[in-house]
C-alpha positions as CSV (number, residue, x, y, z in Angstrom):
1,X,0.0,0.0,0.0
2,X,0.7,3.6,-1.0
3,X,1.1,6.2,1.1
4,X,2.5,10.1,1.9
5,X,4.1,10.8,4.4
6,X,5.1,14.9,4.9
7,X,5.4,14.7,1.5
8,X,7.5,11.3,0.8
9,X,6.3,8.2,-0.6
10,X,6.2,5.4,1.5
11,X,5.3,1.8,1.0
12,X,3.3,-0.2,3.7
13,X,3.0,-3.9,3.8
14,X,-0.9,-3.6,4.6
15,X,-3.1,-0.8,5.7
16,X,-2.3,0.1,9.7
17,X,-3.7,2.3,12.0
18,X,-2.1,5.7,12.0
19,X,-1.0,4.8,16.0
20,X,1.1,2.1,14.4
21,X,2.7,4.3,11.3
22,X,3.4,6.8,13.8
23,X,5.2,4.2,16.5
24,X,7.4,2.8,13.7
25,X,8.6,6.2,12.7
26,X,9.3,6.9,16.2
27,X,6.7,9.3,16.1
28,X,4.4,8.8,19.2
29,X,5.7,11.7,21.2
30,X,4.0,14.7,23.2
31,X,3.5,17.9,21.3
32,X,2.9,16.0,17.5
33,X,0.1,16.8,15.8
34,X,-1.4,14.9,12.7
35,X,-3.6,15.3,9.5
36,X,-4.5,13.2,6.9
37,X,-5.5,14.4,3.8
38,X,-5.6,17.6,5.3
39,X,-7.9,16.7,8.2
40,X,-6.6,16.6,11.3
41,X,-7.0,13.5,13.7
42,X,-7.0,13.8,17.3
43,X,-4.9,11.6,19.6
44,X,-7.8,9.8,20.9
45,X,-8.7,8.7,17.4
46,X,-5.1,7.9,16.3
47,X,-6.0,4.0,17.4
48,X,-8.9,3.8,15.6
49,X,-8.3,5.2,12.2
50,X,-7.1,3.2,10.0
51,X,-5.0,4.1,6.5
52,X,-6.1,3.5,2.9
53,X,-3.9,3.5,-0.1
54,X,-2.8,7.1,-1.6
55,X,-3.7,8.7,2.0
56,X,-1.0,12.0,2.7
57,X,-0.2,12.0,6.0
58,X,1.2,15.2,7.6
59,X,2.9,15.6,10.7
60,X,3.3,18.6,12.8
61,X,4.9,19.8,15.8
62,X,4.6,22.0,18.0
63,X,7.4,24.5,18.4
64,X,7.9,26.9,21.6
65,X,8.7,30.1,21.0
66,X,7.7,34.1,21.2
């Protein structure tokens, strides 16, 4: 399967649930945000949504500053 991912192809065995893309990309950590296909999915619902072939995934994080 087919995906984006901030703008790079990646190839998945099998569609996952965007919890899982994010834990193999060392991703799961406080202060990232994440939308796909320019929705944005709240942490509670990272577990439970699921990815489909040609889905762009962006993540985002939160930087502090003034």
């Amino acid at each position: 399967m087919q995906i984006r991912l901030n703008g790079e192809s990646l190839q998945l065995e099998s569609s996952c649930s965007l919890e899982a893309l994010l834990s193999t990309q060392n991703q799961l950590k406080a202060g990232v945000a994440v939308a796909i296909n320019q929705q944005v999915i709240p942490r509670s619902q990272w577990s439970h949504t699921f990815l489909s072939q040609h889905d762009d995934v962006d993540l985002f994080r939160a930087i502090a500053g003034g």
